[in-house]
N, C-alpha and C positions, 0 to 999 in steps of 0.2 A: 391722261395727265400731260403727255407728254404735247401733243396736242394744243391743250389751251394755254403750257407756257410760251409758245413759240407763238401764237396767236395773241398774247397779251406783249412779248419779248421775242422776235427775230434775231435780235442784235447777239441774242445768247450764247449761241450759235458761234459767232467769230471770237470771242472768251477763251481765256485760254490759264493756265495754271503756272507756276513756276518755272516746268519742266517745257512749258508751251504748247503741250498738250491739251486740245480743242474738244471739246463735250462727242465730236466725231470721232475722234480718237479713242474715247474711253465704250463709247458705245460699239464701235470697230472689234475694240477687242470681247465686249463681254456677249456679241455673236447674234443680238435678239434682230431679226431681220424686219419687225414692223416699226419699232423703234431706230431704225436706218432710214428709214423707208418715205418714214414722218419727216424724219430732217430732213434728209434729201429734196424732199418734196418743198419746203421752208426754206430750204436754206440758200442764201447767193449761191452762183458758180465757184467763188472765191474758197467758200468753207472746203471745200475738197481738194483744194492747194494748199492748204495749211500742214506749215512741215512743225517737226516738237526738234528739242535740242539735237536729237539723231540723226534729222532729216528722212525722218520718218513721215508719210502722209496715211492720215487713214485707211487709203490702200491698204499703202504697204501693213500697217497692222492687222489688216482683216486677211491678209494671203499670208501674214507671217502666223498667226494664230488657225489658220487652215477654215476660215469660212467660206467657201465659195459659194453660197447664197449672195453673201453681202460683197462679195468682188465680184457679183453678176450686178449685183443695185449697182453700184459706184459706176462701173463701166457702160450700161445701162442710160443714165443719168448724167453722168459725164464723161465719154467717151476718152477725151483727152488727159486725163489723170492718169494710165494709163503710162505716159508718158514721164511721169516724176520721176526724180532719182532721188537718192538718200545721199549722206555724206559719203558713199563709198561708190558711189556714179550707178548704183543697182537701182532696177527697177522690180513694183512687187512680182514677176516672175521668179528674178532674182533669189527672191524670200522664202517664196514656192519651194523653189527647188532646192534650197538648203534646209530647209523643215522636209522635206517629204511629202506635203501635199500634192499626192498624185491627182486628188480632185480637179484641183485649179489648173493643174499643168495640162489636163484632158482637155480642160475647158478652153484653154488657149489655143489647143493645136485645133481645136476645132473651128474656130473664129480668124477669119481672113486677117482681119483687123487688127489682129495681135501675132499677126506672122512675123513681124520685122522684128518683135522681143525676143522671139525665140535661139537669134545668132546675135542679139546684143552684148555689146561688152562694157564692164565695170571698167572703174579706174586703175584695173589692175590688170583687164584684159580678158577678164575670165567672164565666159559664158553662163549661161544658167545650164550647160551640161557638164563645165568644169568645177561648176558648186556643187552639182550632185554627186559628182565621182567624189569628192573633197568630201564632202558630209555622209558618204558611203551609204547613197539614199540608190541601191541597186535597183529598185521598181522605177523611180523618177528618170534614171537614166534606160534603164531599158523601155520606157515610154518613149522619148524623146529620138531615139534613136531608130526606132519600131514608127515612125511616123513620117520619116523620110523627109523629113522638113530641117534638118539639121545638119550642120556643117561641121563635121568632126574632125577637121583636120585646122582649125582657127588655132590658133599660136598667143597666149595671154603673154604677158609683159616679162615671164620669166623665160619664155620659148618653150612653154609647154604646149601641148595638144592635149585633149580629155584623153585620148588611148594612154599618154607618156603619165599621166598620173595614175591613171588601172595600173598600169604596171609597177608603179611603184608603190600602191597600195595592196602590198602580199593580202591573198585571199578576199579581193574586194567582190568578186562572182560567186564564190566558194563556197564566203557561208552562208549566204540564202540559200543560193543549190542545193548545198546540201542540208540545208532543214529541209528545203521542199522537197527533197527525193526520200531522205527520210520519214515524212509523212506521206507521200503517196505511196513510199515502199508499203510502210504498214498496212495502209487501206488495201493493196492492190494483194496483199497475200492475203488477207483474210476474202476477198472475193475468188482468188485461188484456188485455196485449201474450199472455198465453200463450191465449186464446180466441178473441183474432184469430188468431190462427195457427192453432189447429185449423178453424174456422169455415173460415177461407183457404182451407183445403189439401181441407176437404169438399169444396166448390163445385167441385175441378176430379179427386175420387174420389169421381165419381156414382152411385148408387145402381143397378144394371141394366147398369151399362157401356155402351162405342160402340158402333153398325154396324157395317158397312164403309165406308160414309158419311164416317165421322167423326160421325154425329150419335150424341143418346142413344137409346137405344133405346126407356125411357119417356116420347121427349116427347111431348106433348098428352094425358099420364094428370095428369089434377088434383090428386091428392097429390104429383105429383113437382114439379107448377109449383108446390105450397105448399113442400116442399121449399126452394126456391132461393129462396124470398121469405126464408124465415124464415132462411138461413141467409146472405142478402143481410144483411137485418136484425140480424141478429147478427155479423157482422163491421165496418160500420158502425157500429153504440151500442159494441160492444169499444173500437173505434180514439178512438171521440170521448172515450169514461171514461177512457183509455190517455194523451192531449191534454190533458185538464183535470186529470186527476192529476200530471201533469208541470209542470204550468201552477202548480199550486197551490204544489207544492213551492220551485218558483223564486219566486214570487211572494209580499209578506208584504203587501198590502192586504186590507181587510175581505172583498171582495169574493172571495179566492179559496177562503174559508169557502163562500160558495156555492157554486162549482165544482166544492170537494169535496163539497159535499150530494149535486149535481146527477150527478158520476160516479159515485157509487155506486148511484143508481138506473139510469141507462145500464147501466151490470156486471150490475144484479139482470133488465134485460130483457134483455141479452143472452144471459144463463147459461136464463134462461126461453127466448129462442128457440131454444139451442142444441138444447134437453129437447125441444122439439115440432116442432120442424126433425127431429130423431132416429128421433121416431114417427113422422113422416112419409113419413121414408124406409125404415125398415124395413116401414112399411104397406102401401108403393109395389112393394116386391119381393113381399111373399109377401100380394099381392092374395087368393087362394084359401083364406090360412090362417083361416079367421074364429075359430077358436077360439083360437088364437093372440094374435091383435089384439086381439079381446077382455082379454085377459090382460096385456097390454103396456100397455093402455089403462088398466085398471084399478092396475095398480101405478104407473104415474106420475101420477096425478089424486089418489088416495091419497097418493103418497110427497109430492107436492106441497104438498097440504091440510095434511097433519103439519109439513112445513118451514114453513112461511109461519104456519101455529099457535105453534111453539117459536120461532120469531124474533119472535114478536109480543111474546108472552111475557117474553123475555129483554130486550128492547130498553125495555120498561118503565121509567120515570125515577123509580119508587120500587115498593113490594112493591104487589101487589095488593090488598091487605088495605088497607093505608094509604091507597090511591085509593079507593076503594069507602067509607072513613069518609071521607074528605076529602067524596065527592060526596052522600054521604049527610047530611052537616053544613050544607052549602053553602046549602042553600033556605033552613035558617032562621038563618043566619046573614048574609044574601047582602049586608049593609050593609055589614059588617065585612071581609068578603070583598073587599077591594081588589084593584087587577094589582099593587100594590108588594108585597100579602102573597103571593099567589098565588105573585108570584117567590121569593120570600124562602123558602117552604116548597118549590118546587120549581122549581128556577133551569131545568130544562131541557125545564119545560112545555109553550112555546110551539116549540122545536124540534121536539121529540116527536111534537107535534100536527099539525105540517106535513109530517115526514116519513113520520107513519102514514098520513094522507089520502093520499099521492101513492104509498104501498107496496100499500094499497088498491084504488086506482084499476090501479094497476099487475098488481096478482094479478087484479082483474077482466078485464082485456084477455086476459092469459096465459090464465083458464080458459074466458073465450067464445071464443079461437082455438083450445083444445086441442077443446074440445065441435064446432066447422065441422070441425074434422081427422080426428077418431071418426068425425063423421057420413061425411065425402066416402070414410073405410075402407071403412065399411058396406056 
C-alpha cells in the first residue's frame, strides 16, 4: 500500500502536520523497518532533513524511541543525517544515550563514521556520556567508557566532567551493582550448595567399592588418597563460597563486596577440584587402561586451557583492541596518565586486575595438581 501511494504521490512524503511532523516521522516512531525502507527508497534526500517543532529529525525519533534497524536504514541511505541537531544542538546519539539504548550506542562505537558523535557537545556542553550519567543510564555509560573512544574529562558549559556528575549522583554505580550481585549472588549459591552436595555424596560412593572389611578396596593406591583430598577440598571451598554468598546477600556493608569477590574464586576452585578429583578416580579404577587415561587426561587439560582462555577473554573491562591502544599510548603519555584518568576511562580496572592475578594463580595450582595426578596414572 504503502508502495503504490508514493508511486502515484512522491510529494507525500515532504507533507507535514501542525506539529511539522513528516509521514518519516511518524513511521520513525512506530518502528516498522519495511515501511522506512519503502520511503527511503522514494523519498528526496531532503525528507531526512525534515525537522518538527522540536527540531527533531526522524533520526533523532527512531534513536530516541530505541530502533536501531531503522537508524541503520536512515544512516545507511543517508549518511549525512547523522549530522542534525535538534533545538538543544544534540544529535540522535545524544537521544540514544539519554533513553538508554544501548543498541544504537554499540552500533556507533562500531562505525568509524560516527566516531566524531561520540565526544560531541550540545549546546550546553554536554556529551552523550554526560546525558547518560544525567539519565542514570549505568549500562550506556559503562559502554562508552569500556570502548576507549571517549574523552572523559570534556568540561560542559557548567564545568563539569561526566566523573564530577557520578559523584554527585549518590549511588549512580550502586544500584545496578547491587541488583546485579544480588542476582548472581542467588544463582551462584544455589550452584554452591549444589557441588557440596555432589562432592558430599562422592566421598561416601568410592571409587573400587568396600571389602568385606568395610574398608575400600583401593586404599593405600595414591590416586585414590588424591582422590579424597581433592574431593575433601572441594566440598569445604563449595560450603565456605555457599557461607559468604549468604553472608553477602544479608549483609549491605562495603566489606561484603569482598566476600562476594572472594566466593567466587572458592566456586572456581572448587569446580576445579571437582574436574581432578574425577580424573582421579576414574585413573584409580582402570589402573591398566593407559590408553584410556591418556585420553581422559588429555580432554580435560585441553577442555580446561579453552575454559580459563574464553573467561579471560570475556571477563575483560573493555574490548581488547581498546586495551592494547590504551597500553600502547601509555609510555608516552605516562604524565598525563593519572589513577583519576585511568579510572575515569576504565572505572573497573583495578578490580579486574586483582581478580585476574588470583584467577591466575588459581589456574596455576589446578594445572600443577592435574600434571602430579597424570603423573601418579602413569
Amino acid at each position: 500500500m504503502v508502495s503504490l501511494l508514493l508511486q502515484w504521490k512522491p510529494a507525500l512524503l515532504s507533507d507535514y502536520d501542525s506539529n511539522k511532523s513528516s509521514p518519516l516521522h511518524f513511521a520513525s516512531s512506530d518502528g516498522d523497518c519495511s515501511i522506512i525502507q519503502e520511503m527511503l527508497t522514494h523519498a528526496p534526500p531532503s525528507a531526512a532533513f525534515m525537522l518538527d517543532n522540536e527540531g527533531l529529525s526522524p533520526l533523532h525519533v527512531a534513536a530516541l524511541m530505541g530502533h536501531a534497524a531503522i537508524v541503520h536504514l536512515f544512516l545507511q541511505f543517508c549518511p549525512s543525517s547523522a549530522d542534525i541537531r535538534d533545538n538543544y544542538g544534540r544529535t540522535f546519539l545524544h537521544a540514544a544515550a539519554m533513553k538508554g539504548h544501548l543498541s544504537i550506542i554499540s552500533y556507533a562505537i562500531k562505525k568509524k563514521i560516527l566516531e566524531h558523535l561520540l565526544n560531541a557537545q550540545d549546546k550546553e556542553g554536554n556529551t552523550t556520556l554526560h546525558l547518560a550519567v544525567i539519565a542514570g543510564e549505568y549500562k550506556v555509560v559503562s559502554k562508552l567508557l569500556s570502548s576507549g573512544k571517549m574523552q572523559a574529562n570534556i568540561m560542559n558549559n557548567a564545568g563539569h566532567t561526566p566523573t564530577d556528575l557520578v559523584k554527585n549522583c549518590k549511588g549512580f554505580y550502586s544500584m545496578d551493582i547491587m541488583k546485579w550481585r544480588e542476582t548472581t549472588s542467588k544463582n551462584l549459591a544455589v550452584v554452591s550448595t549444589l557441588v557440596a552436595t555432589i562432592a558430599f555424596s562422592a566421598a561416601f560412593n568410592i571409587p573400587g567399592s568396600y571389602g568385606n572389611d568395610g574398608r575400600a578396596n583401593l586404599a593405600g593406591n595414591s590416586l585414590y588418597s588424591a582422590f579424597l583430598i581433592l574431593d575433601t577440598f572441594s566440598v569445604v571451598t563449595s560450603v565456605m563460597a555457599t557461607i559468604l554468598l549468604v553472608y553477602g546477600r544479608a549483609s549491605r556493608s562495603q566489606r561484603s563486596w569482598l566476600g562476594f569477590m572472594v566466593s567466587m574464586h572458592f566456586l572456581w576452585l572448587s569446580l576445579n577440584s571437582m574436574v581432578l578429583g574425577f580424573f582421579a578416580a576414574i585413573a584409580a579404577v582402570m589402573s591398566k587402561e593407559r590408553g584410556i587415561k591418556i585420553a581422559m587426561s588429555q580432554l580435560i587439560y585441553y577442555g580446561m586451557y579453552i575454559l580459563t582462555t574464553l573467561l579471560s577473554i570475556l571477563a575483560m573491562p573493555g574490548s581488547f583492541t581498546s586495551i592494547v591502544k590504551f597500553l600502547i599510548g601509555a609510555p608516552k603519555e605516562r604524565q598525563r596518565h593519572t589513577k583519576r584518568q585511568i579510572s575515569q576511562q576504565y572505572p573497573f580496572a583495578i578490580f579486574y586486575i586483582v581478580n585476574a592475578v588470583l584467577f591466575v594463580i588459581i589456574n596455576s595450582l589446578a594445572m600443577a595438581s592435574f600434571e602430579v595426578a597424570r603423573n601418579l596414572s602413569y
